[in-house]
VOPAGU-2260 file (C-alpha; in pm, 1 decimal, decimal comma):
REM VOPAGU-2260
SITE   aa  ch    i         X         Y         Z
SITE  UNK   A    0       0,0       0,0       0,0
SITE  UNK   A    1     238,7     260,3      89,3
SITE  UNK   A    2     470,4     135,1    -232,8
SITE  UNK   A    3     153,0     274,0    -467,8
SITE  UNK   A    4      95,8     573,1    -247,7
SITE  UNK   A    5     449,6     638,8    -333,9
SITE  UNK   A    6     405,5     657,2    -678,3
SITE  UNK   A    7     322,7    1081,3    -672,0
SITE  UNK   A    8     486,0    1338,5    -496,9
SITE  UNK   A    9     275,0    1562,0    -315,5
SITE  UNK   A   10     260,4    1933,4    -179,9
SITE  UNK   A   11      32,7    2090,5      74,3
SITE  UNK   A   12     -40,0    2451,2      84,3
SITE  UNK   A   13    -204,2    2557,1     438,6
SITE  UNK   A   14     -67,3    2440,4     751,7
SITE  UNK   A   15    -298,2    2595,0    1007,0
SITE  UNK   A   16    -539,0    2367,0    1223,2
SITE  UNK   A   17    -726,0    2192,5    1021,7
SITE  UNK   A   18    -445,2    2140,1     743,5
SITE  UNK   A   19    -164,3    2075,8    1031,6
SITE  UNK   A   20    -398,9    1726,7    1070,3
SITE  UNK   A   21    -460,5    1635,9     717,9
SITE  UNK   A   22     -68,8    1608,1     644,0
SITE  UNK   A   23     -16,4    1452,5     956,5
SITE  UNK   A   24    -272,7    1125,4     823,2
SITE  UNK   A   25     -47,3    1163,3     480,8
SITE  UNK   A   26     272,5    1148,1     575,4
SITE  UNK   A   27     154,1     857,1     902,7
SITE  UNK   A   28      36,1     659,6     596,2
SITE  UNK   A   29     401,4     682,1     401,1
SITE  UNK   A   30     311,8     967,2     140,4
SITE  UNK   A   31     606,3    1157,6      60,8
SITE  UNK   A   32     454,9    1564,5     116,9
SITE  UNK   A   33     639,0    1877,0      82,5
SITE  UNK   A   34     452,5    2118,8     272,4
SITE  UNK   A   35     446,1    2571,0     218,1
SITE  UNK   A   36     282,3    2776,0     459,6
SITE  UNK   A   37     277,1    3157,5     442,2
SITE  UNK   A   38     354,1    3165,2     802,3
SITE  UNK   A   39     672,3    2935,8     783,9
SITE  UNK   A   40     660,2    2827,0    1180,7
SITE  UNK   A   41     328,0    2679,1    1133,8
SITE  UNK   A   42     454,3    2395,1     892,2
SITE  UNK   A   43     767,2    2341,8    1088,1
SITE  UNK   A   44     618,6    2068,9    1341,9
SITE  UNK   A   45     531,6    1883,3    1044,8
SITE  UNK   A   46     899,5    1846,7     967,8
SITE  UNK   A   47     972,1    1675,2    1241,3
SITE  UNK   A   48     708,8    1441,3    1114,9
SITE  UNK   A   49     863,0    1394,1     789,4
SITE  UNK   A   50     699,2    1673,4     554,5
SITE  UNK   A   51     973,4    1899,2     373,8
SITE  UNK   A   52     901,8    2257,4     453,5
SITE  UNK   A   53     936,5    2454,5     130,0
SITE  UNK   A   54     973,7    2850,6      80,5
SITE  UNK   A   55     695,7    2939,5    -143,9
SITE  UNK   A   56     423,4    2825,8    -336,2
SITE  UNK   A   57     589,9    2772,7    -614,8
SITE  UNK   A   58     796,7    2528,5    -470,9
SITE  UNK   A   59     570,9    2276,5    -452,4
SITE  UNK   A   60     472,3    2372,1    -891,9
SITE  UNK   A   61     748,6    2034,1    -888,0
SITE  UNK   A   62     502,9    1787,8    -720,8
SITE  UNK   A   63     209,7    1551,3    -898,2
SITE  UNK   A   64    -101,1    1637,3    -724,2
SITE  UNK   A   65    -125,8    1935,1    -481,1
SITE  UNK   A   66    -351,8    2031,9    -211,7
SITE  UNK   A   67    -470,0    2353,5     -70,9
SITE  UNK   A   68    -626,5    2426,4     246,8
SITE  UNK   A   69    -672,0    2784,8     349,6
SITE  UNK   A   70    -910,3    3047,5     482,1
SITE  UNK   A   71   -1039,9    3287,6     168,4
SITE  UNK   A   72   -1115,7    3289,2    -191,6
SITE  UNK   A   73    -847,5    3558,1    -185,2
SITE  UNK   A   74    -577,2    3331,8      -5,8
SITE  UNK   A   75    -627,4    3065,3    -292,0
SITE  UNK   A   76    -602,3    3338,6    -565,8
SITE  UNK   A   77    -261,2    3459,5    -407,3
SITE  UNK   A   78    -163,4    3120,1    -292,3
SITE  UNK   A   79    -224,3    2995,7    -712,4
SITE  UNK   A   80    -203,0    3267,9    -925,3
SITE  UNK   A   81     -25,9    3560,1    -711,0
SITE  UNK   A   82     325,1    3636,6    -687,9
SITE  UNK   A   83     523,0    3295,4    -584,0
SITE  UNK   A   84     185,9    3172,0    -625,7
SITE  UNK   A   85     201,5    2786,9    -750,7
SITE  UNK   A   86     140,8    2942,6   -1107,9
SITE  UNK   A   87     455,8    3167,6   -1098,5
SITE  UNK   A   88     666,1    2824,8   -1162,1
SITE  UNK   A   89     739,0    2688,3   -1507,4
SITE  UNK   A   90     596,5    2341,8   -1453,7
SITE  UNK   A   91     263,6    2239,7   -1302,1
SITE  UNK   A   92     130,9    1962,4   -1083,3
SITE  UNK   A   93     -98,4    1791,4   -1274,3
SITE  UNK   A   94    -370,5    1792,9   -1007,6
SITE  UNK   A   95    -451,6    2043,6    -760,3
SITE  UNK   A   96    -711,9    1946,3    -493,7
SITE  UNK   A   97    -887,7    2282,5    -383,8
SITE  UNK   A   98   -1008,0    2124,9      39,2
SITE  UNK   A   99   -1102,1    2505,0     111,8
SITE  UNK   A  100   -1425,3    2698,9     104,4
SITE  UNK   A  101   -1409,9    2923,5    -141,8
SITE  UNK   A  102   -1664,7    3100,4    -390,4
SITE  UNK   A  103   -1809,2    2877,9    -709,1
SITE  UNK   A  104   -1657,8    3172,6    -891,4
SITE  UNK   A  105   -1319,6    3160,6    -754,9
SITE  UNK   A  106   -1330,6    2822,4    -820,8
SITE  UNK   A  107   -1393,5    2830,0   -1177,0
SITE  UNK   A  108   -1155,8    3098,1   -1251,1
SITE  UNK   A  109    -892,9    2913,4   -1119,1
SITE  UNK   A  110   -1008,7    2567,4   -1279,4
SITE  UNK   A  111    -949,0    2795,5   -1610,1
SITE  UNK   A  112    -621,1    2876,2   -1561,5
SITE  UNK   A  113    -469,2    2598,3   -1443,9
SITE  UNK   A  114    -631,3    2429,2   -1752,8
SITE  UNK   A  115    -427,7    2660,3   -1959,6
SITE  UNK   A  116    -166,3    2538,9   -1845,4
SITE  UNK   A  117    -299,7    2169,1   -1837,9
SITE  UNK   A  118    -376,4    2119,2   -1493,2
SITE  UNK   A  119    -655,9    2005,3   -1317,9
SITE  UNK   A  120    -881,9    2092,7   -1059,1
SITE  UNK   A  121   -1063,6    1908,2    -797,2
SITE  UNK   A  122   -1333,6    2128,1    -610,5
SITE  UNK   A  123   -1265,9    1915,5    -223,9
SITE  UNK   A  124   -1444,1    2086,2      31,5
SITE  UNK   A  125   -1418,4    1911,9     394,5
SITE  UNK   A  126   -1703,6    1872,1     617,7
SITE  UNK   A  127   -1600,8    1858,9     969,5
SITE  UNK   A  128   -1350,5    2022,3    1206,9
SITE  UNK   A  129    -963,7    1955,5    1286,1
SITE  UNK   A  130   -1098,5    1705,3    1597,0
SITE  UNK   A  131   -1316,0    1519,2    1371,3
SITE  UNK   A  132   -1036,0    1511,7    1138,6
SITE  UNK   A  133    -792,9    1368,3    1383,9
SITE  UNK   A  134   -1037,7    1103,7    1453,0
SITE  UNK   A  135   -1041,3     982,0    1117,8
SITE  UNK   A  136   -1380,1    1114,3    1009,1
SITE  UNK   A  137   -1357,3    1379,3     770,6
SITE  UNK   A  138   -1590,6    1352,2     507,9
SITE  UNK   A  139   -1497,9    1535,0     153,5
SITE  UNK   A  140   -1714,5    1608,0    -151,3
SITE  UNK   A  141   -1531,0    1628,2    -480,1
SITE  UNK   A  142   -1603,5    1750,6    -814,4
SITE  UNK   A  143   -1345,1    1769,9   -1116,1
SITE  UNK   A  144   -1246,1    1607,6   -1402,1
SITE  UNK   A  145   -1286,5    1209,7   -1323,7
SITE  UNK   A  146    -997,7    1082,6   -1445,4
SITE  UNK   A  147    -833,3    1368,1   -1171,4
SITE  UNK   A  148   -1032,6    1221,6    -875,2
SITE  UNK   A  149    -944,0     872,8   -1029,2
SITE  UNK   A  150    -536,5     987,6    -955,3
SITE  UNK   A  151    -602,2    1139,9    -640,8
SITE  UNK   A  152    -823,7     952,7    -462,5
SITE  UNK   A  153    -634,8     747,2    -237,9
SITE  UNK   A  154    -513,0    1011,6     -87,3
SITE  UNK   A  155    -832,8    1169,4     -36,0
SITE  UNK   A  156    -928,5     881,8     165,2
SITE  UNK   A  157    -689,4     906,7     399,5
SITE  UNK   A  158    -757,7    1235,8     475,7
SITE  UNK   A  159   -1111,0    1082,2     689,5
SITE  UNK   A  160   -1403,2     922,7     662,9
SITE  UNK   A  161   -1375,7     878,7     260,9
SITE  UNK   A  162   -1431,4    1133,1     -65,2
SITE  UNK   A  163   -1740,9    1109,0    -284,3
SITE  UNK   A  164   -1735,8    1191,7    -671,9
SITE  UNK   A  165   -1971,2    1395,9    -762,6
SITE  UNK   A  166   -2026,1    1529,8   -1063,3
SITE  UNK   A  167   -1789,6    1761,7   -1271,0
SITE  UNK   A  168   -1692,6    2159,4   -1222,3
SITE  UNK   A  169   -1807,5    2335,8    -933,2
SITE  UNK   A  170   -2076,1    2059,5    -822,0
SITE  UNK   A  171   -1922,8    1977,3    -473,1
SITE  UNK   A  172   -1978,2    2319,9    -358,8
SITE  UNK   A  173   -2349,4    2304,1    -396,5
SITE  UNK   A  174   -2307,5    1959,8    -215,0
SITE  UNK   A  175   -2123,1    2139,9      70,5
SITE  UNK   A  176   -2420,3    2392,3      91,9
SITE  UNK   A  177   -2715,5    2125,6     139,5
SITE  UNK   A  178   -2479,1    1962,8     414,7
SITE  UNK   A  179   -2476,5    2302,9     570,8
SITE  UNK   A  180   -2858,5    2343,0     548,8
SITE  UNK   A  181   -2904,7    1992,6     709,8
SITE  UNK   A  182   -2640,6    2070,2     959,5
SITE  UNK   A  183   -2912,0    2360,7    1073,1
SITE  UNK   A  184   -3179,5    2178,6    1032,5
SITE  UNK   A  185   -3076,7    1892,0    1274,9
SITE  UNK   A  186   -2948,2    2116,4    1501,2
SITE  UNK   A  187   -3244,3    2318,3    1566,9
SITE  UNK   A  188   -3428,6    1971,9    1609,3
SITE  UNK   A  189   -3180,0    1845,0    1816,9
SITE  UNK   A  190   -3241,2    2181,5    2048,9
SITE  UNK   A  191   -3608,3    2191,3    2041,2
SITE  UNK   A  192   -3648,1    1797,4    2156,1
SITE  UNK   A  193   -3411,4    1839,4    2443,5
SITE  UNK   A  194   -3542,9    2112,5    2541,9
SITE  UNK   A  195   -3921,6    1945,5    2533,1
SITE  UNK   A  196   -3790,5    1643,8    2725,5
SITE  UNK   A  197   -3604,5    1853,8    2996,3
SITE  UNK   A  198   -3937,7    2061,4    3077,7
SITE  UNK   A  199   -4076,8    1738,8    3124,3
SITE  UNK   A  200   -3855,0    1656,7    3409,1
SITE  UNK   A  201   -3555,7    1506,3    3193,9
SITE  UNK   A  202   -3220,9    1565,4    3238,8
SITE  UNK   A  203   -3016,8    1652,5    2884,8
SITE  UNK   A  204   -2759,7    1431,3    2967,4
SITE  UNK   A  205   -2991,2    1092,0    3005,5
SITE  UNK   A  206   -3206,9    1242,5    2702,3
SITE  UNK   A  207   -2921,7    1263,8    2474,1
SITE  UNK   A  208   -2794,4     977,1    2610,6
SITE  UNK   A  209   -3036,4     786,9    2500,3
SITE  UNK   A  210   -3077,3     986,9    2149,8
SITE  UNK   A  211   -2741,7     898,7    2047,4
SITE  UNK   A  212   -2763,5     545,9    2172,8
SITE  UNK   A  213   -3090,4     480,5    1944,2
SITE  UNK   A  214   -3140,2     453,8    1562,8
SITE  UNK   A  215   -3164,6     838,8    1576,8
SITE  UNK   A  216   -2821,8     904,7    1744,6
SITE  UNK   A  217   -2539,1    1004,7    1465,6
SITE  UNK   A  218   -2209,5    1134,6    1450,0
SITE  UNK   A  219   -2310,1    1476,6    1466,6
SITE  UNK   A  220   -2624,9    1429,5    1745,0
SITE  UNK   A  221   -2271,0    1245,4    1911,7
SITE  UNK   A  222   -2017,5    1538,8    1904,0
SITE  UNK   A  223   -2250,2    1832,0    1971,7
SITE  UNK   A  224   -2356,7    1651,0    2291,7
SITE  UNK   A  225   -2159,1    1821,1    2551,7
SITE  UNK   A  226   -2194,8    2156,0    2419,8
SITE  UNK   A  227   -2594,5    2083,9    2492,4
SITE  UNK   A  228   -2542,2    1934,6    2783,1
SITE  UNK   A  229   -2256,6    2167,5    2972,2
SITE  UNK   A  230   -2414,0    2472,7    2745,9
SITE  UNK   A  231   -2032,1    2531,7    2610,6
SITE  UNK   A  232   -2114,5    2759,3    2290,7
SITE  UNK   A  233   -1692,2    2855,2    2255,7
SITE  UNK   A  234   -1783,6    2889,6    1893,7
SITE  UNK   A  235   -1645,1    2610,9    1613,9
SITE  UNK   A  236   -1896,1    2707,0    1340,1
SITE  UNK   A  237   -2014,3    3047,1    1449,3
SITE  UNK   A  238   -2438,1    3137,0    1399,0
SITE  UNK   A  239   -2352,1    3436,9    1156,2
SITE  UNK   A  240   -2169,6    3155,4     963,0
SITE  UNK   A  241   -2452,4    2909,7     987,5
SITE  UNK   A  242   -2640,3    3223,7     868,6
SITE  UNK   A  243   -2468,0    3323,3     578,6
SITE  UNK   A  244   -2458,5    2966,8     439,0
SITE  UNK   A  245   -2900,9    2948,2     504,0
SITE  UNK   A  246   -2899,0    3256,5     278,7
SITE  UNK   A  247   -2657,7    3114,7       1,7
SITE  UNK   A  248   -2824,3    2788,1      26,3
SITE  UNK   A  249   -3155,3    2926,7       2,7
SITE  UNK   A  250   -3084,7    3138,7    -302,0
SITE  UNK   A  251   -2939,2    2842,2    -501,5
SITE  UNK   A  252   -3229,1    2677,5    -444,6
SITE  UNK   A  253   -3482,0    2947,4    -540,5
SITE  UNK   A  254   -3204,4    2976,9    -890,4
SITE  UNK   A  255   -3359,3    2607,1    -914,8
SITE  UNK   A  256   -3703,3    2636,8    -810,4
SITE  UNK   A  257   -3622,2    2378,8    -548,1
SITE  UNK   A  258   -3919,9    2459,4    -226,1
SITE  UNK   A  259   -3743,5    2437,7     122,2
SITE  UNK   A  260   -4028,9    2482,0     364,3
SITE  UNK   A  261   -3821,6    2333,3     661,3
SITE  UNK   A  262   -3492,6    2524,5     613,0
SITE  UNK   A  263   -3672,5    2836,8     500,9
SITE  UNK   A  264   -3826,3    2821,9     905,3
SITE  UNK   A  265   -3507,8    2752,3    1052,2
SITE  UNK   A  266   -3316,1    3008,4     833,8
SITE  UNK   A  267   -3542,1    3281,8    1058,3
SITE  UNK   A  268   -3476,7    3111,7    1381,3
SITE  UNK   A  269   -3099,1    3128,7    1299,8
SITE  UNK   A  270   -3135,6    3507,2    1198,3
SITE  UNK   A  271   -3324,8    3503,2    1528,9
SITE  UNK   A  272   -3054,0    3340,8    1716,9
SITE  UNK   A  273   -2777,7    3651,3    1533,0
SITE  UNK   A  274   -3065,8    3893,4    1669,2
SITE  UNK   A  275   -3059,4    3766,9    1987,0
SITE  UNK   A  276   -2708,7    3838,2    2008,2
SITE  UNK   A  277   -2550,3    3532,2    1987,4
SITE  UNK   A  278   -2399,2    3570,9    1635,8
SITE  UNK   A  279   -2005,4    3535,4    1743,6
SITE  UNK   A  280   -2097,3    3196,4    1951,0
SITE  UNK   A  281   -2102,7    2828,1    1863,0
SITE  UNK   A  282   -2466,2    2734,8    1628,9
SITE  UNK   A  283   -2504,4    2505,3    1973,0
SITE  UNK   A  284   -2661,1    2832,9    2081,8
SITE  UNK   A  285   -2997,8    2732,8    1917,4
SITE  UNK   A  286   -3055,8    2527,6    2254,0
SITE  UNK   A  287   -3051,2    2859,7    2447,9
SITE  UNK   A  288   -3262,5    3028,7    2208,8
SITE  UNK   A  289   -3501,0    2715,1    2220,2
SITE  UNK   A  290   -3521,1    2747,7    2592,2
SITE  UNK   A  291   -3603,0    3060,2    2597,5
SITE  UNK   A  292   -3923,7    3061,6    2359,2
SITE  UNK   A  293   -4020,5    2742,9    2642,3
SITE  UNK   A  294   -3978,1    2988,0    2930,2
SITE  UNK   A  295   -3691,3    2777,1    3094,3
SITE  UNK   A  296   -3390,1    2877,7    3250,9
SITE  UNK   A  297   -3091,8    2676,1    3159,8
SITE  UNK   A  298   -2752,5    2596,3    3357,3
SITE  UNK   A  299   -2483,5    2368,7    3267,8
SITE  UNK   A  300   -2490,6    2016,2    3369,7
SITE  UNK   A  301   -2161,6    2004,2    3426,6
SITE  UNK   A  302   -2122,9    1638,1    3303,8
SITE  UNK   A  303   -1852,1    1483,5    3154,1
SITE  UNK   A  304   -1970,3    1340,7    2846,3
SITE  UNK   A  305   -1798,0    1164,3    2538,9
SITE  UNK   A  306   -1835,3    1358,6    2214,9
SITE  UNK   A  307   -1843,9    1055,2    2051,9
SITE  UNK   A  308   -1484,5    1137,5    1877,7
SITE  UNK   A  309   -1216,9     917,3    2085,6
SITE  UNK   A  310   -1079,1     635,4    1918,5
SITE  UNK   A  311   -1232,3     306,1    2033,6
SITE  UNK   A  312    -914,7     224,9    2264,0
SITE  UNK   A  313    -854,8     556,2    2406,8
SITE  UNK   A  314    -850,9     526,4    2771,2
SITE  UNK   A  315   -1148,7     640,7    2997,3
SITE  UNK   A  316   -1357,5     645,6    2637,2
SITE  UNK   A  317   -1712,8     540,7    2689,3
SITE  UNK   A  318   -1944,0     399,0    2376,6
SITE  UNK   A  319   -2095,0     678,9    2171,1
SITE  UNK   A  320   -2340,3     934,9    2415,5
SITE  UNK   A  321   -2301,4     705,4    2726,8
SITE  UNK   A  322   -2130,1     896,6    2999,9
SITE  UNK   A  323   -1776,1     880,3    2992,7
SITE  UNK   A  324   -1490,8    1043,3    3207,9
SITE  UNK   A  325   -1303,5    1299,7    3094,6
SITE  UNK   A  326   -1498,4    1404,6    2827,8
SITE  UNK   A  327   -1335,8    1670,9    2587,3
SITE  UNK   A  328   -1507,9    1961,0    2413,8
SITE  UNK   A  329   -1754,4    1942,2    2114,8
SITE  UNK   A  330   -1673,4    1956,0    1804,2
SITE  UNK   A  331   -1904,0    2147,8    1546,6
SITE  UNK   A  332   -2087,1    2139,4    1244,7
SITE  UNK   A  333   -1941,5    2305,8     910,7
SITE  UNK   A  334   -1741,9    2613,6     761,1
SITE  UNK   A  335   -1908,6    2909,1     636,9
SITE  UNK   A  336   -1905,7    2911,2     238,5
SITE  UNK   A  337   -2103,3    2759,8     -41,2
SITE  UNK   A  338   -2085,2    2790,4    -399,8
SITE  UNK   A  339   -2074,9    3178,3    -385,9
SITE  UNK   A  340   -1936,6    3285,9     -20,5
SITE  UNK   A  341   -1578,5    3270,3      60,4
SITE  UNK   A  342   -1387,4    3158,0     397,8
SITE  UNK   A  343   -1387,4    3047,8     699,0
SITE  UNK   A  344   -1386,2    3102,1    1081,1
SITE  UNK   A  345   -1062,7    2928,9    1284,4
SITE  UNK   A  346   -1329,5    2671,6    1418,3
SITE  UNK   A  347   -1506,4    2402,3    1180,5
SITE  UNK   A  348   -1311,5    2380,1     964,9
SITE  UNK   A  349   -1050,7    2637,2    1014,7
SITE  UNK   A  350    -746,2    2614,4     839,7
């Protein structure tokens, strides 16, 4: 396995959280990556790792297949086409993988130019934050020439959970939008059930508990756990984020006459939830908001409780929403972006 994962060179642009833990699964697997970040002390820990630390963008124009992780639309135009930018170089990689959230348009004015120079482009945008990453289960939608996702794909499954093909061009942004709007979605549910089962004399801890130990309980019911439960809203995926993507994902879907009568509801609780002052906190904050509208007071449980994230041998770890010692922090739901906004907070999916 590692022989064949051998067989391409690779670079890595971004080294901040979230790209700091993607190498790290690379280079743990064998892949031989040469790493640039514009803040050069970021990338160092990953040398001791392995990962050769190069001095610019274009350094890495040398390597097959390339991959970019970083905060804007305008850090991925500098980062490709600026000055130093991988472009700058005389030769190309023949496959850059775009894992940031960036702007359709962005996209597709960088898919033309590297196709100038006959380069492709795989659209990659992660769903998930650097914890769930580090666990093992990032999930990445990908859109591109096939025969591009055909070359890269084994390392895009070591980067998590797996990477699904879907369709050509700027496709997987739209897929990163829905996942946003069903990120919301859920989480308002999650909040207003809780909330209905504590005013009924029910702890949140034994509720969710029990949520995430029945056909109902997920990965994401899982992780969010302890920020419902000990009311921790340090933000990961901020509600002006969650916002933002509710108004992007609700305009491509009137551009396609596609009704959303559930997310069009929670789109005004979230604007709500901005309102209410809770804009620069953790979505999570729904729960408070929920509890509100019910006329109940909350206070933290101060439980420890497993997001759901540890791996299986870790000690103290406890089976997915059962109580378990030590607990750690939540994790959180998605990146702010879509298929026309741009960037990222340093939670989510921070760089």
């Amino acid at each position: 396995m590692t022989d064949r994962l051998n067989n391409h060179r690779l670079g890595w642009l971004g080294t901040g959280r979230m790209g700091q833990e993607l190498v790290r699964r690379l280079l743990a697997a064998g892949c031989d990556v040469s790493v640039y970040n514009r803040t050069q002390a970021k990338a160092q820990p990953l040398s001791e790792l392995g990962a050769k630390v190069v001095d610019s963008a274009s350094d890495l124009a040398s390597c097959d297949i390339v991959f970019t992780c970083v905060g804007t639309p305008q850090d991925l135009t500098d980062a490709v086409l600026g000055q130093g930018g991988l472009m700058s170089a005389t030769s190309m990689p023949s496959v850059l993988v775009d894992c940031s959230t960036v702007s359709a348009e962005v996209s597709a004015h960088i898919r033309e130019r590297l196709g100038a120079r006959g380069a492709a482009l795989l659209a990659a945008p992660v769903m998930g934050n650097p914890r769930v990453a580090a666990a093992g289960q990032l999930t990445l939608a990908v859109s591109g020439p096939r025969d591009a996702f055909d070359a890269a794909q084994p390392y895009l499954n070591l980067l998590g959970a797996g990477a699904t093909y879907v369709g050509d061009e700027e496709l997987a942004r739209v897929v990163k939008l829905c996942h946003n709007l069903f990120l919301g979605t859920v989480a308002q549910s999650m909040a207003e059930i809780t909330i209905l089962a504590q005013k009924s004399g029910v702890d949140r801890q034994a509720f969710l508990a029990c949520i995430n130990s029945s056909v109902m309980g997920s990965l994401f019911t899982r992780y969010k756990t302890p920020a419902y439960v000990n009311l921790d809203f340090a933000p990961t995926f901020t509600a002006t984020l969650l916002r933002k993507d509710f108004d992007l994902g609700l305009a491509a879907a009137r551009e396609r006459e596609a009704p959303m009568p559930v997310a069009s509801l929670v789109h005004q609780i979230v604007q709500s939830l901005v309102g209410h002052g809770y804009g620069d906190q953790d979505f999570a904050a729904l729960i408070e908001l929920e509890a509100q509208s019910a006329g109940l007071h909350l206070v933290s449980e101060e439980a420890d409780v497993s997001d759901g994230l540890e791996p299986p041998d870790e000690a103290g770890a406890a089976p997915a929403g059962r109580e378990s010692p030590g607990g750690e922090s939540p994790g959180g739901g998605n990146t702010g972006g879509g298929n026309t906004g741009g960037g990222n907070t340093g939670g989510d999916e921070a760089r």
